[in-house]
DSSP file (Angstrom, degrees, kcal/mol; ACC not computed):
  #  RESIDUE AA STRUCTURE BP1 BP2  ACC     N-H-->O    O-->H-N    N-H-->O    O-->H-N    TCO  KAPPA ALPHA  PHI   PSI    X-CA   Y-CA   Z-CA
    1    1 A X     >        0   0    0      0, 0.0     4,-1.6     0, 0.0     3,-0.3   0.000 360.0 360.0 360.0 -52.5    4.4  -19.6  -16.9
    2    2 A X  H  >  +     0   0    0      1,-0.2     4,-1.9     2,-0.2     3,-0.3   0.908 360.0  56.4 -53.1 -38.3    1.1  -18.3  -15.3
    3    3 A X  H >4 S+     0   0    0      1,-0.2     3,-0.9     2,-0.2    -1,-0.2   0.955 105.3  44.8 -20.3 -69.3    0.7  -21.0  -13.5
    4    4 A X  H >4 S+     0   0    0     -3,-0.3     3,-0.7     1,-0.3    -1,-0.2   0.684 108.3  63.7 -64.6 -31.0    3.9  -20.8  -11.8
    5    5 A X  H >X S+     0   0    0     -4,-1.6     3,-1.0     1,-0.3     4,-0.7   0.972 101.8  49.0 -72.4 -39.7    3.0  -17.0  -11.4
    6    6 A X  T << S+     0   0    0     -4,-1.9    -1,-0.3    -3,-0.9    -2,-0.2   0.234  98.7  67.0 -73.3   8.5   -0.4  -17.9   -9.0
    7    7 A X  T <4 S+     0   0    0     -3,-0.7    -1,-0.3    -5,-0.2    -2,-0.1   0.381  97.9  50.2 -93.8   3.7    1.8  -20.0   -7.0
    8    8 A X  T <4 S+     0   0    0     -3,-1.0    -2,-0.2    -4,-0.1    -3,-0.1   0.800 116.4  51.0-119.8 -59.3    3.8  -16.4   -5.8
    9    9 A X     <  +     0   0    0     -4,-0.7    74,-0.0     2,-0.0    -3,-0.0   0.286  55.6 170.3-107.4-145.3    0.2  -14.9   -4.9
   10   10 A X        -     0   0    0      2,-0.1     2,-0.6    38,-0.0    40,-0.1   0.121  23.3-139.5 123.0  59.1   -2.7  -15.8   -2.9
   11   11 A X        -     0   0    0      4,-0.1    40,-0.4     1,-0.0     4,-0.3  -0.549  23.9-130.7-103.9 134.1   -5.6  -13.6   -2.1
   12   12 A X    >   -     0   0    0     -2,-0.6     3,-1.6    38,-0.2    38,-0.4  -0.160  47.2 -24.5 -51.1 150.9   -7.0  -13.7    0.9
   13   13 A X  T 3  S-     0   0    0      1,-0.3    39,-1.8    39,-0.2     2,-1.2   0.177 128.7 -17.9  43.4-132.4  -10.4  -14.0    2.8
   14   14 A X  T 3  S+     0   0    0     38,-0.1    79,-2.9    37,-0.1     2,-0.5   0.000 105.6 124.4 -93.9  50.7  -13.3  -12.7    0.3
   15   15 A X  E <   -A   92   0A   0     -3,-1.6    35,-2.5    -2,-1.2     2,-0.5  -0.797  48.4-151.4-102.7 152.1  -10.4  -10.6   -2.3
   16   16 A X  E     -AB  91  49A   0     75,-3.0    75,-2.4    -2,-0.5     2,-0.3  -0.986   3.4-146.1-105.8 109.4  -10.6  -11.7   -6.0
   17   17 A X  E     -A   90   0A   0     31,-1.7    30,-2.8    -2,-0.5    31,-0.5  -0.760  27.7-172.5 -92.8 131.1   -7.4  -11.5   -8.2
   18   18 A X  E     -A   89   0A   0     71,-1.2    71,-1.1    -2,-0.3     2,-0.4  -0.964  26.0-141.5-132.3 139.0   -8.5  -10.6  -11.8
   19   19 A X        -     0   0    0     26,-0.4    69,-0.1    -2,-0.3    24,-0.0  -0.261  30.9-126.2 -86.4  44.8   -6.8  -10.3  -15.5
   20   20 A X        -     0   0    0     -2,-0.4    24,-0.2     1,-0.1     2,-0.2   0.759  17.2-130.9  12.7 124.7   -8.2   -7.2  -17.6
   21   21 A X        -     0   0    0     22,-1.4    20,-0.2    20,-0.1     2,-0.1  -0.779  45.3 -93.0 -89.2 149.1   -9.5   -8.3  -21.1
   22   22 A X        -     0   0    0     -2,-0.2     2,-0.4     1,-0.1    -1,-0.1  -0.331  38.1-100.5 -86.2 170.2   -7.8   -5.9  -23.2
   23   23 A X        -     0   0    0      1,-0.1     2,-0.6    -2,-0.1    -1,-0.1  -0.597  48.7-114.2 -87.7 129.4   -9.8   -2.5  -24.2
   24   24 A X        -     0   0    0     -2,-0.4    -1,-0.1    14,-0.2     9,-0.0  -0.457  32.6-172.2 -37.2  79.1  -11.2   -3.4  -28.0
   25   25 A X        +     0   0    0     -2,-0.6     8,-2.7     7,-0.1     2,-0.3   0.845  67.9  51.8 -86.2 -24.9   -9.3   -1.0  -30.2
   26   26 A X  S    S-     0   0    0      6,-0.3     2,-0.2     2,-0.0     6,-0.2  -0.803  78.7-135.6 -94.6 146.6  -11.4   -2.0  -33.5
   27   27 A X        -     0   0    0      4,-0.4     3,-0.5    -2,-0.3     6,-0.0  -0.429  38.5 -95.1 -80.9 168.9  -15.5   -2.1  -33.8
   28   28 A X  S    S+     0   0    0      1,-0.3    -2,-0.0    -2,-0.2     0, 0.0   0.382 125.4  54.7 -41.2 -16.5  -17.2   -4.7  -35.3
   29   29 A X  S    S-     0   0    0      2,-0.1     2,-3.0     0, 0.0    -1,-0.3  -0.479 124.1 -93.8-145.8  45.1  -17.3   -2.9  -38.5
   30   30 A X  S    S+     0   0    0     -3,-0.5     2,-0.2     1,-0.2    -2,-0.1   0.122  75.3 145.6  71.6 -32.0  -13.5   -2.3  -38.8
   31   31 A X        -     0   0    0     -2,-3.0    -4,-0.4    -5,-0.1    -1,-0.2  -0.307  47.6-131.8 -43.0  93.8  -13.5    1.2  -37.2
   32   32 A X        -     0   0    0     -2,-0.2     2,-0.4    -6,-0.2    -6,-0.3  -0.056  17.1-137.6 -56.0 171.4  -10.3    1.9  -35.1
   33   33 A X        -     0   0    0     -8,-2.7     2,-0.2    -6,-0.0     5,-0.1  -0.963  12.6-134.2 -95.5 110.3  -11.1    3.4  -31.5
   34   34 A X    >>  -     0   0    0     -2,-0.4     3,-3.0     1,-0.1     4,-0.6  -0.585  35.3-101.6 -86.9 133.2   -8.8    6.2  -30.5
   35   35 A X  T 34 S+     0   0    0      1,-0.3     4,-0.4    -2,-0.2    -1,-0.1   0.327 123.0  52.1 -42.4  -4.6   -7.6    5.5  -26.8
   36   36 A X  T 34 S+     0   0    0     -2,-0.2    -1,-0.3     2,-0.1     3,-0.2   0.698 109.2  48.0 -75.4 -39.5  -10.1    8.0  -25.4
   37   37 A X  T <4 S+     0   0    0     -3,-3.0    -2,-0.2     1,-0.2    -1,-0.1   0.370 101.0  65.8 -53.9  -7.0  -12.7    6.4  -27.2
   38   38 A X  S  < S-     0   0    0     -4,-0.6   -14,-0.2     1,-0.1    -1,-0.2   0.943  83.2-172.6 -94.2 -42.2  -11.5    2.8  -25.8
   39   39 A X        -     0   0    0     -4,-0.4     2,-0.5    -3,-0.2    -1,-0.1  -0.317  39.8 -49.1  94.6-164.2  -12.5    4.1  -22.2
   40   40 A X        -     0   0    0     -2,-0.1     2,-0.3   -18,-0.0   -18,-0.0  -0.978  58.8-107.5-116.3 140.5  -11.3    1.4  -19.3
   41   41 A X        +     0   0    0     -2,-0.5   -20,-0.1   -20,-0.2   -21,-0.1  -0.472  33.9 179.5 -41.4  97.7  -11.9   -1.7  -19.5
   42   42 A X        +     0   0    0     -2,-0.3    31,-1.0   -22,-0.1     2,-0.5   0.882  63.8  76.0 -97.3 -36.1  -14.7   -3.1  -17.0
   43   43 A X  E     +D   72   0B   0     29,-0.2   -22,-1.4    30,-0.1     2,-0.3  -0.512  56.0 157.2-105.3 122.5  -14.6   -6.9  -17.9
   44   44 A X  E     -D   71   0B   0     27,-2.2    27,-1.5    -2,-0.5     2,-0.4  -0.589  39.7-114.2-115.0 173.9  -11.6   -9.3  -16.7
   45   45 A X        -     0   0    0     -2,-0.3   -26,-0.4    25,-0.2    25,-0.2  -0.683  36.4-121.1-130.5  97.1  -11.2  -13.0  -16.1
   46   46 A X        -     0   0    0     -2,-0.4    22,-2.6    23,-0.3   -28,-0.3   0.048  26.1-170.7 -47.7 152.6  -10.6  -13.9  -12.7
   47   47 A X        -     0   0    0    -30,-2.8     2,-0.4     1,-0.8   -29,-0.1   0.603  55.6 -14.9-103.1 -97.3   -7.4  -15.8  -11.5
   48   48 A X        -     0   0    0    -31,-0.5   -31,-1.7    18,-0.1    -1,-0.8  -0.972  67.0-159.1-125.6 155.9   -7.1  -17.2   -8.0
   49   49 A X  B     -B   16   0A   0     -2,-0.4   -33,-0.2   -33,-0.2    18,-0.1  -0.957  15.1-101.6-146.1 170.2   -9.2  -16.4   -5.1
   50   50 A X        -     0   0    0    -35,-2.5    13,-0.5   -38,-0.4   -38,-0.2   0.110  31.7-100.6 -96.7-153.0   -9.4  -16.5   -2.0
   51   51 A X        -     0   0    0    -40,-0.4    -1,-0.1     1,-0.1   -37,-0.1   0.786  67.6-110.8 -45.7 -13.7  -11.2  -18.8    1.0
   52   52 A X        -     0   0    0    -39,-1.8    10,-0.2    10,-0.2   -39,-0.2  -0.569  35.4 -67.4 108.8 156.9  -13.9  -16.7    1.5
   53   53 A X  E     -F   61   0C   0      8,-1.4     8,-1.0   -40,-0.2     2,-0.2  -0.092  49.0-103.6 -89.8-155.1  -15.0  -14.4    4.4
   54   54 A X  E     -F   60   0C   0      6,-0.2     6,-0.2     8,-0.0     2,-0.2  -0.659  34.9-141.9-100.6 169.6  -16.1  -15.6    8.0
   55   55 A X        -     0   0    0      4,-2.3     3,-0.1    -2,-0.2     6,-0.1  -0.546  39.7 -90.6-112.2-164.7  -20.0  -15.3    8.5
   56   56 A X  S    S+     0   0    0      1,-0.2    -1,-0.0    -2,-0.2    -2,-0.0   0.868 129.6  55.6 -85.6 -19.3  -21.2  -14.2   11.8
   57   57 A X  S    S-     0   0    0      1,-0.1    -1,-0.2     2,-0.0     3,-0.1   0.803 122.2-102.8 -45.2 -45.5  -21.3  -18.1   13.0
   58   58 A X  S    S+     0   0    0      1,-0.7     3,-0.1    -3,-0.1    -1,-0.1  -0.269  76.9 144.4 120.7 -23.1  -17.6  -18.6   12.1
   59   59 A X        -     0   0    0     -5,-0.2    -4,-2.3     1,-0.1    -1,-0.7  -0.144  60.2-112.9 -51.8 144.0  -18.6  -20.5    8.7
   60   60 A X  E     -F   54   0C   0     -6,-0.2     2,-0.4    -3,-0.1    -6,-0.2  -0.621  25.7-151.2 -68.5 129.3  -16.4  -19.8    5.8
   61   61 A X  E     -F   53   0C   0     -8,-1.0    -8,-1.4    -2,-0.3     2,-0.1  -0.968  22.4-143.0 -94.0  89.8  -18.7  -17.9    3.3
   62   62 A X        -     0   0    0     -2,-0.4   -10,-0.2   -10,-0.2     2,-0.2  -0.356  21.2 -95.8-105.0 145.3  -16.9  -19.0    0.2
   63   63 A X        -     0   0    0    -13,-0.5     2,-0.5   -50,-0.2    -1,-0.2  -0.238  23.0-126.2 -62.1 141.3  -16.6  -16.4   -2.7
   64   64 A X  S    S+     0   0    0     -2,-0.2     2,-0.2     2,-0.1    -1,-0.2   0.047  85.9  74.3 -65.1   7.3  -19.4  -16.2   -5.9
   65   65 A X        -     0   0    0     -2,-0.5     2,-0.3     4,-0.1     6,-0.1  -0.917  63.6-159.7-101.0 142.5  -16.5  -16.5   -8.4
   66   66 A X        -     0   0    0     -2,-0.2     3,-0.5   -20,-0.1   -18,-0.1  -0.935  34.2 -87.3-145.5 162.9  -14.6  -18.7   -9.4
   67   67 A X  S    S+     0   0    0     -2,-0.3     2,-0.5     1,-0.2   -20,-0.2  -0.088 118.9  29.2 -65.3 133.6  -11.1  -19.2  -11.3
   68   68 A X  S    S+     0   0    0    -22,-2.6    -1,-0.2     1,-0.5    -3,-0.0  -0.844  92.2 141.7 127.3 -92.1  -12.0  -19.1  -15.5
   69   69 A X        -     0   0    0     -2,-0.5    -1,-0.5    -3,-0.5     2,-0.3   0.535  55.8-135.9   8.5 132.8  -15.0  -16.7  -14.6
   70   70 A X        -     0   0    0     30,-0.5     2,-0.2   -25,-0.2   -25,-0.2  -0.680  41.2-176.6 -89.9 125.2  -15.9  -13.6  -17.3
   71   71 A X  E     -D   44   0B   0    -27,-1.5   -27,-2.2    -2,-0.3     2,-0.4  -0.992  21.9-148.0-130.0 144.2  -16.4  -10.8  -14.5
   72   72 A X  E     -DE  43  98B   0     26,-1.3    25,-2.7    -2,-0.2    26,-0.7  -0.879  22.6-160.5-108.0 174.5  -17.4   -7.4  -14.9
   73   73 A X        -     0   0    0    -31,-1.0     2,-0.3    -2,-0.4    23,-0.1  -0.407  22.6-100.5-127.9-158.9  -16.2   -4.8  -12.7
   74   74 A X        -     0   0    0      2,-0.2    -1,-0.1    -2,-0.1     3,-0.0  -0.701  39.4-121.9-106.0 162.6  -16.5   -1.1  -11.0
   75   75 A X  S    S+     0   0    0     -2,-0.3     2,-0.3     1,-0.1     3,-0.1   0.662  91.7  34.9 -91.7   9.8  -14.2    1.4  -12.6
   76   76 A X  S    S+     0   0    0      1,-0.1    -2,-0.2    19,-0.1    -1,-0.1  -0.922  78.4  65.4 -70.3 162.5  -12.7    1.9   -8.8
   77   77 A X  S    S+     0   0    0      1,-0.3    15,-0.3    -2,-0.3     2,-0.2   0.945  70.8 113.1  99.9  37.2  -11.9    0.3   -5.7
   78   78 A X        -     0   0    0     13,-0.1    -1,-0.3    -3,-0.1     2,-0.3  -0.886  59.4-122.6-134.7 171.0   -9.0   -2.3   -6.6
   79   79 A X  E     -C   90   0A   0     11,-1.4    11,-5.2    -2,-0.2     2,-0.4  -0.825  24.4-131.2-108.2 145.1   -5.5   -2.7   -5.8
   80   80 A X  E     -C   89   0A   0     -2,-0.3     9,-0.2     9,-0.2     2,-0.2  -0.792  27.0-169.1 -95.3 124.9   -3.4   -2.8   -8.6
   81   81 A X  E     -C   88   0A   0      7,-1.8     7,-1.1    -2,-0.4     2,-0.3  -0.786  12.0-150.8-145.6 107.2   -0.7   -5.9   -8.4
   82   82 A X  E     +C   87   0A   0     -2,-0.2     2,-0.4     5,-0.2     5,-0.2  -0.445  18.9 179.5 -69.5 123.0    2.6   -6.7  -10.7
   83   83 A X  S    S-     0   0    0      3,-0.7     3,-0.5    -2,-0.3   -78,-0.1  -0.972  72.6 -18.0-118.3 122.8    3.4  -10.2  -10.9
   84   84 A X  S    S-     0   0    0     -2,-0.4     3,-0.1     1,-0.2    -1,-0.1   0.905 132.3 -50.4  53.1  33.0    6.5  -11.6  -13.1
   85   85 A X  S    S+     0   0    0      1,-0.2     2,-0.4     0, 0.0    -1,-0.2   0.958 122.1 119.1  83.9  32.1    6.4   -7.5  -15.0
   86   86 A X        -     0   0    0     -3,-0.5    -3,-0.7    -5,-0.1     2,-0.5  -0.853  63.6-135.0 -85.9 148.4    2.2   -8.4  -15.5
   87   87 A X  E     + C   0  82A   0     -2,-0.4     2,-0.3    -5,-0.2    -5,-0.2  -0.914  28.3 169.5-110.2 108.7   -0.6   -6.3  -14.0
   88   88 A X  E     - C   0  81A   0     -7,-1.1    -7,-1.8    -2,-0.5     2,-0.3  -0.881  26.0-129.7-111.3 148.6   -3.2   -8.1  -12.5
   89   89 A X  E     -AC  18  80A   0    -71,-1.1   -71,-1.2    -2,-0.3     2,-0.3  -0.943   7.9-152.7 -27.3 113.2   -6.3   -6.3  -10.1
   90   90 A X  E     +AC  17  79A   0    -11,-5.2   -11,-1.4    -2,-0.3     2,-0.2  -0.704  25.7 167.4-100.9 146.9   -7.4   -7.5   -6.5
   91   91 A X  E     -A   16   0A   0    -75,-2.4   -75,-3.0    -2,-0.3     2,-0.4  -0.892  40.2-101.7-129.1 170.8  -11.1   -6.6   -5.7
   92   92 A X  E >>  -A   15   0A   0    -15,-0.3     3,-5.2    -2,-0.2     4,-0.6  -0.859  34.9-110.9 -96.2 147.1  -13.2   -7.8   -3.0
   93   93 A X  G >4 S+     0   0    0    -79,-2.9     3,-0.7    -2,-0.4    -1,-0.1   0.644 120.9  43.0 -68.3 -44.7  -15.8  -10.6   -3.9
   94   94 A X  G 34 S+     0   0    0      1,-0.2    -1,-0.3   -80,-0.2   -79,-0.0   0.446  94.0  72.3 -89.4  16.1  -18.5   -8.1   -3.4
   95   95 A X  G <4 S+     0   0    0     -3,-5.2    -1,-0.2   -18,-0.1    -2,-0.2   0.479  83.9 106.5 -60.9 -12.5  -16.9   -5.1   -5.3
   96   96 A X    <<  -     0   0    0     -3,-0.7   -23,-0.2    -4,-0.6     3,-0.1  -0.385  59.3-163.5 -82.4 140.4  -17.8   -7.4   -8.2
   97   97 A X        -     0   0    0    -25,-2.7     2,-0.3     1,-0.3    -1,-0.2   0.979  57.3 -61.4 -90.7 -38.7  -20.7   -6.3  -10.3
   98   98 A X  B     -E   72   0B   0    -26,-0.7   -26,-1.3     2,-0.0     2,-0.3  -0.993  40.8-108.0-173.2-164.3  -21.3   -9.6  -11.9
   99   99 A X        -     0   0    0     -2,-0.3     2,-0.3   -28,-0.2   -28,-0.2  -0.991  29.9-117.8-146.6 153.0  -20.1  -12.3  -14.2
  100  100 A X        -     0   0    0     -2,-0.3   -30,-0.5     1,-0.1     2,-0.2  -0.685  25.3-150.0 -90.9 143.6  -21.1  -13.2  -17.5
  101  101 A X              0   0    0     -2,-0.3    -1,-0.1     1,-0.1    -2,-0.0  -0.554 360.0 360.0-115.8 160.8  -22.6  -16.5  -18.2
  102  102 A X              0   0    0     -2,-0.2    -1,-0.1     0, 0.0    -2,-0.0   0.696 360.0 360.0 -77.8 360.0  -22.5  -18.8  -21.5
């Protein structure tokens, strides 16, 4: 079904569509979190993107993430976007702060 859902959306030029990992409600050592304590949730897993910007030549600049990708993020500056009753988050490819590597 997610598949089928990125076929509906698209993002454009240099925007990044991203999934939220959900906010941790247990520690490591068993201790629930109470939902002020959970904070928001900076790290996602990107989805589609798009082409890339223009450079000033006209070359496609292609975006630094890529679908799979562990990103973290700012806690502002996205658009919030419902796909098939989901909530997914467009940023722009250099809103992004970084991504985590294996």
């Amino acid at each position: 079904m997610e598949g089928r859902a990125f076929r509906k959306f698209l993002p454009l030029f240099d925007r990044v569509l991203v999934e939220r990992s959900a906010a941790e409600t247990v520690t490591k050592g068993g201790i629930m979190r109470s939902e002020k304590a959970q904070g928001k949730v900076l790290q996602a897993t990107v989805v589609p993107v798009g082409s890339g910007s223009k450079g000033k030549g006209g070359e496609t600049q292609p975006v630094s993430v890529k679908v799979g990708d562990k990103v973290l993020l700012p806690v502002d500056g996205h658009t919030k976007v419902a796909i098939d009753d989901k909530d997914y988050f467009l940023f722009r490819d250099g809103d992004i702060l970084g991504k985590y590597v294996d």
